[in-house]
C-alpha positions in Angstrom: 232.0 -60.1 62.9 229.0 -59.4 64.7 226.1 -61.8 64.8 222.8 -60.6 62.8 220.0 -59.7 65.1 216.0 -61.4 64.4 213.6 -60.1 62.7 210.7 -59.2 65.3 208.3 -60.1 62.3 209.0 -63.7 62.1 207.3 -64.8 64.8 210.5 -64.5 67.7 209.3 -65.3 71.4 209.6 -62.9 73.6 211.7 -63.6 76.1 210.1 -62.4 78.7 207.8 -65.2 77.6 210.4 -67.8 77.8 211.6 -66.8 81.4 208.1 -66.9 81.9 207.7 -70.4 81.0 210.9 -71.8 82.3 210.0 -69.8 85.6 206.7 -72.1 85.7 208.7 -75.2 85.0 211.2 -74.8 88.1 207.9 -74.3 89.8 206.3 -77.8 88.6 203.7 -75.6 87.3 202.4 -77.4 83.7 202.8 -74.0 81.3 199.5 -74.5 79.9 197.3 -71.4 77.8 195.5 -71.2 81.3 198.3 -71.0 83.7 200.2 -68.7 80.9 197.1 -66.3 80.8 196.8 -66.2 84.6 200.8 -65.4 85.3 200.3 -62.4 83.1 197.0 -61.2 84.2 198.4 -61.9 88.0 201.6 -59.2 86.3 199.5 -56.6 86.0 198.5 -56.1 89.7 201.9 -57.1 90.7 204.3 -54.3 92.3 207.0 -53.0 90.1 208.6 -49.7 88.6 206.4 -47.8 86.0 207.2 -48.4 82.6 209.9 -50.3 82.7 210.0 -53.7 80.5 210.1 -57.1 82.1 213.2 -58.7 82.0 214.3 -62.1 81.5 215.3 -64.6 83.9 218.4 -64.1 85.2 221.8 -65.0 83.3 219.8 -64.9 80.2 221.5 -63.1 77.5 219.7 -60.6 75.3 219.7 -61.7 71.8 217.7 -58.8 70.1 220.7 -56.3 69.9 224.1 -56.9 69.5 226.4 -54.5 71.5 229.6 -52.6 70.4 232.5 -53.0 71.2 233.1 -50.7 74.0 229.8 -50.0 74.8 228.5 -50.2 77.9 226.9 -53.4 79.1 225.6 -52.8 82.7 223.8 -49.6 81.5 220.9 -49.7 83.0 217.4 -49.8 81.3 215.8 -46.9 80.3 211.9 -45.9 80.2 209.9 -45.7 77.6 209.5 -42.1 78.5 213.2 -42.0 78.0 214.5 -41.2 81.6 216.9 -43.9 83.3 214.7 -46.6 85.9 215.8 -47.9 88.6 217.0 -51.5 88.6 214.9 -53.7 90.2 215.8 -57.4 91.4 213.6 -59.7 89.1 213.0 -62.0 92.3 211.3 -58.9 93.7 209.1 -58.2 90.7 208.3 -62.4 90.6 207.0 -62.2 94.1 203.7 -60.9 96.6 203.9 -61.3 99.7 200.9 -62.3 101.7 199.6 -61.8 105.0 197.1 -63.3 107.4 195.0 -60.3 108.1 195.7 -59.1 112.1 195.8 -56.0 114.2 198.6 -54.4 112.6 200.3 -50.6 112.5 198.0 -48.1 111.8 200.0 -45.5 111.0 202.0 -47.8 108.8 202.1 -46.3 105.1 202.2 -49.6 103.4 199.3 -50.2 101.3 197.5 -53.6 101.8 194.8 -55.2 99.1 192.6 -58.4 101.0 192.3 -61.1 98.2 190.3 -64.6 98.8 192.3 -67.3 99.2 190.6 -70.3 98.2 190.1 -73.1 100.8 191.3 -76.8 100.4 188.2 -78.9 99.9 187.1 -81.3 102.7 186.1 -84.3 100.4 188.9 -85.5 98.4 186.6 -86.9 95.0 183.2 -84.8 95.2 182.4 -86.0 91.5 183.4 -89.7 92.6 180.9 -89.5 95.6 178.5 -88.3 92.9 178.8 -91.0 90.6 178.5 -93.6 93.5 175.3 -91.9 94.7 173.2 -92.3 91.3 172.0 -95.8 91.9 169.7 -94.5 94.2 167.5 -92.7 91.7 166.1 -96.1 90.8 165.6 -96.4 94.7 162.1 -97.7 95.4 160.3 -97.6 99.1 158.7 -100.7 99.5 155.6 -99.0 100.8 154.0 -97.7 97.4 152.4 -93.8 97.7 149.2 -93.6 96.5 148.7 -92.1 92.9 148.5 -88.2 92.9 149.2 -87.1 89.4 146.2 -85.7 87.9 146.5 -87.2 84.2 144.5 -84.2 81.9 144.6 -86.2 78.6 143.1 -89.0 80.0 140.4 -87.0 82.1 139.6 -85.0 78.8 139.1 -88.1 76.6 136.9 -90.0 79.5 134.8 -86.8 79.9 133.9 -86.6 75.9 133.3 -90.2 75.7 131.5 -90.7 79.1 129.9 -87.0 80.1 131.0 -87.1 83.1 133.8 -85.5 84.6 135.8 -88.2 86.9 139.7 -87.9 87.0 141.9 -90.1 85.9 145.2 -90.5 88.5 148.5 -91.6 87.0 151.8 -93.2 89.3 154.0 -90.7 89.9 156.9 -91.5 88.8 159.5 -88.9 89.6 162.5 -89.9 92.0 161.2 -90.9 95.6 163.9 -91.0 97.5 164.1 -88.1 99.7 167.4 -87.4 101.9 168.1 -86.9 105.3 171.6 -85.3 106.6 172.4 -85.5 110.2 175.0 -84.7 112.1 175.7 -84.8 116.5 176.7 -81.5 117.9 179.9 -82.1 120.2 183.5 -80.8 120.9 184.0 -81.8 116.8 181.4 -80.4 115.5 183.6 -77.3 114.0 185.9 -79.8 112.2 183.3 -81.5 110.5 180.9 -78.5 109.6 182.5 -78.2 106.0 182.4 -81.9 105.4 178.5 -81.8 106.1 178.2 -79.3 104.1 180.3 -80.0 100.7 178.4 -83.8 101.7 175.1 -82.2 101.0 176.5 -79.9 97.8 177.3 -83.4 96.4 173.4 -85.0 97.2 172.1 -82.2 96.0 173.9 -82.8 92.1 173.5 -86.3 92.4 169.9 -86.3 91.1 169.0 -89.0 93.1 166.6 -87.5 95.8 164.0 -85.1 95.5 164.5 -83.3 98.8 167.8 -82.9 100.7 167.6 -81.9 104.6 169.9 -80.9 106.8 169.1 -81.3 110.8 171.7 -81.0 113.8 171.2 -83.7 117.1 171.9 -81.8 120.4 172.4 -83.3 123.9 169.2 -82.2 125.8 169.0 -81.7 129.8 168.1 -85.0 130.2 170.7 -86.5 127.8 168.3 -87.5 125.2 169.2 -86.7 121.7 166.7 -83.7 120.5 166.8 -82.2 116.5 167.9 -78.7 115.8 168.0 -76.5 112.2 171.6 -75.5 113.0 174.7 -76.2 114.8 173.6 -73.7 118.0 171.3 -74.7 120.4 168.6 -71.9 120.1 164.7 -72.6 120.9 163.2 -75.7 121.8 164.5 -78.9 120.5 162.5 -81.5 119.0 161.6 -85.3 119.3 163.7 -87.1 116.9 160.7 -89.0 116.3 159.0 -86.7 113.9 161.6 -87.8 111.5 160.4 -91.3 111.3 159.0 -92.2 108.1 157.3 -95.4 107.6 156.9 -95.2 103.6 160.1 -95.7 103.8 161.0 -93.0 101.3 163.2 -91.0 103.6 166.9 -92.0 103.7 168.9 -91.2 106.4 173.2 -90.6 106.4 174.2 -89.5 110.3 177.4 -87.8 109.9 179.8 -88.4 113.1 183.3 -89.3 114.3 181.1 -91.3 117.0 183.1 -89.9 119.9 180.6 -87.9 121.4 178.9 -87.5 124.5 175.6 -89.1 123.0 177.6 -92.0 121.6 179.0 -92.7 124.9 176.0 -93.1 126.6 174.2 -95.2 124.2 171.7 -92.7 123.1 172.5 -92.7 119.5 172.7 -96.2 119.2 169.4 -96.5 120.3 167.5 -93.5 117.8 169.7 -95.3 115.1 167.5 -98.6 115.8 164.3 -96.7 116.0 164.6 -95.1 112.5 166.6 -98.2 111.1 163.0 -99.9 111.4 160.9 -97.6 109.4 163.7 -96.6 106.4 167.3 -97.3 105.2 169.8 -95.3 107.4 173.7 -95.8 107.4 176.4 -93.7 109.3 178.7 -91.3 107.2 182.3 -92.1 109.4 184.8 -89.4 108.2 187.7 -90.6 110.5 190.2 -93.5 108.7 189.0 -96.9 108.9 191.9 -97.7 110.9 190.6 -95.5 113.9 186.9 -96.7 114.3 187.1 -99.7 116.0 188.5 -97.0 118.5 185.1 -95.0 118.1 181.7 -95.9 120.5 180.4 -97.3 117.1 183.1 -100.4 115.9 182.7 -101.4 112.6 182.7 -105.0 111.8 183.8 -106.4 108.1 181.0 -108.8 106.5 178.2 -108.7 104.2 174.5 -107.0 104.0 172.2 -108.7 102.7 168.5 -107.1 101.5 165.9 -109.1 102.3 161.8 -108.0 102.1 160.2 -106.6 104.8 159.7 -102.7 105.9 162.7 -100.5 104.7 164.3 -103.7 102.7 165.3 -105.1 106.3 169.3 -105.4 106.3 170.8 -108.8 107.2 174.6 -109.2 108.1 177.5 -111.9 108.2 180.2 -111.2 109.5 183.7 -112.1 108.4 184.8 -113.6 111.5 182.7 -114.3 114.6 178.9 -115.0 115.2 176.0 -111.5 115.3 173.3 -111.7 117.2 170.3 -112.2 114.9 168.3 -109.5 116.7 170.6 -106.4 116.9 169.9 -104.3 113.6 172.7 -103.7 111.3 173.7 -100.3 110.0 175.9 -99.7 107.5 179.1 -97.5 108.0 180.3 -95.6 105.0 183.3 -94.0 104.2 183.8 -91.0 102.1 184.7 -92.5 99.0 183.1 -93.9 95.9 183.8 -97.5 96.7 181.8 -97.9 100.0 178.7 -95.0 99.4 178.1 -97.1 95.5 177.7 -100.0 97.4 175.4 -99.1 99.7 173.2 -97.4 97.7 173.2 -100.7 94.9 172.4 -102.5 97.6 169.3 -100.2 98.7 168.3 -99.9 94.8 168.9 -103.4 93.3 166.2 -106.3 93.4 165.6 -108.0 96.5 168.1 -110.4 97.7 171.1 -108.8 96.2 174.0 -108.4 98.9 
């Protein structure tokens, strides 16, 4: 007696479909509607014989038809323009090969397509790293500005009642903080390009700052540390000076495995103290913590503590040891939420807060 085959009306999955899905489960793929709808979009483009129906995985038996007895069952399948196919492996049809693009045979006859190949991100939690910067939009620079903000109402009403026509300035009180990206050209520059720049992507969408910069420090003749718009040293160089701000509205992050030439020589350390005395600035160090008391720049554990003065002056206690009380402390951050949150609590809480 042979077995009565489904109705295709009541709602019977295809099973192409189910090798589908079971094909994404070997894979540890979650067969969501998204990665469902991409494995047959990706189908379309995918090499394979005109016409002819996917089939299901392999050792699957097909359940719509019941065959006689007989009959043929290795027949193979046949078009829907009713000629006989070719069979095709299914690993074959489940697979695209790719290539790294390279000087290859001209007169080869294979046809190639370039697709983009996403690249792995260089921070690990960009939305973390967000979420720890937002303190700093209730960052305040201990030198006030001076009132710009032409306020029209005001003005309007104290030129009816008065006659005269004086203006009436309001505090601004948009975000103040502005931010300042830096990074040392040397031999590692090309490794932490992307870094530097998914850093400023994430600055940018924090909403704490109001401007984001982005300057490079070369190695000039003399060995001195001289400012650049970009990673190649073209044109004249500039005094690292002119970055000083002594509102103390500019924050400063220096990006750098602190292995270069500069850091050996002691000329970083030094522009680090000069702009440490004006505004906050704190070194972004994207090698493990394990490695940087291996760096010219060895972190010590302790705590920083804001006290008032130009900049909200940084004082630090160490864990173990004495400091000296006049060397200037600078904060070294890693790239995770953790340590950029608590530096930039520190710089926007009240005074006193460690």
């Amino acid at each position: 007696m042979s077995a009565r085959a489904p109705d295709p009306s009541a709602g019977e999955v295809h099973p192409a479909l189910t090798a589908l899905v079971a094909r994404l489960r070997e894979a540890d793929i979650p067969p969501g509607v998204e990665e469902l709808a991409d494995a047959l979009w990706l189908a379309r483009w995918l090499p394979g014989t005109s016409g002819t129906a996917p089939q299901a995985a392999r050792g699957a038996p097909d359940l719509t038809t019941t065959p006689d007895e007989g009959s043929d069952t290795t027949a193979p399948p046949v078009s829907q323009a009713g000629s006989v196919a070719p069979p095709v492996d299914s690993e074959q049809q489940d697979r695209a090969a790719l290539f790294a693009p390279g000087a290859g045979d001209e007169g080869a006859a294979v046809r190639m397509t370039p697709v983009r190949v996403p690249a792995a991100p260089a921070l690990p939690e960009p939305l973390a790293l967000q979420r720890g910067l937002r303190p700093l939009q209730r960052y305040r620079a201990p030198v006030r500005p001076v009132p710009r903000a032409l306020d029209e109402r005001a003005t309007a009403e104290r030129a009816a009642e008065s006659g005269l026509v004086l203006p009436v300035l309001r505090a601004d009180r948009r975000r103040e903080a502005r931010l300042l990206l830096v990074m040392d050209v040397s031999t590692s520059t090309a490794v932490w390009q992307q870094v530097l720049d998914e850093l400023r992507q994430v600055c940018e969408r924090a909403g704490a700052f109001r401007e984001v910069r982005m300057q490079y420090l070369h190695e000039t003749d003399q060995g001195l540390p001289g400012l650049a718009v970009g990673p190649e040293r073209t044109g004249v160089l500039h005094a690292p000076e002119q970055l000083s701000d002594p509102t103390g509205r500019r924050l400063t992050l220096v990006l750098s495995d602190c292995a270069g030439p500069m850091w050996r020589s002691g000329r970083m350390q030094q522009l680090l103290h000069r702009w440490a005395a004006t505004a906050p600035v704190a070194v972004v160090q994207p090698l493990p913590q394990r490695m940087w008391l291996r760096t010219h720049l060895p972190a010590r554990r302790g705590v920083l503590h804001r006290r008032e003065g130009p900049a909200g002056t940084l004082e630090f206690t160490p864990d173990k040891g004495h400091v000296d009380r006049a060397a200037t402390p600078i904060p070294v951050l890693a790239l995770r939420r953790g340590s950029v949150e608590g530096w930039a609590r520190l710089l926007s809480g009240a005074r006193g807060q460690s």
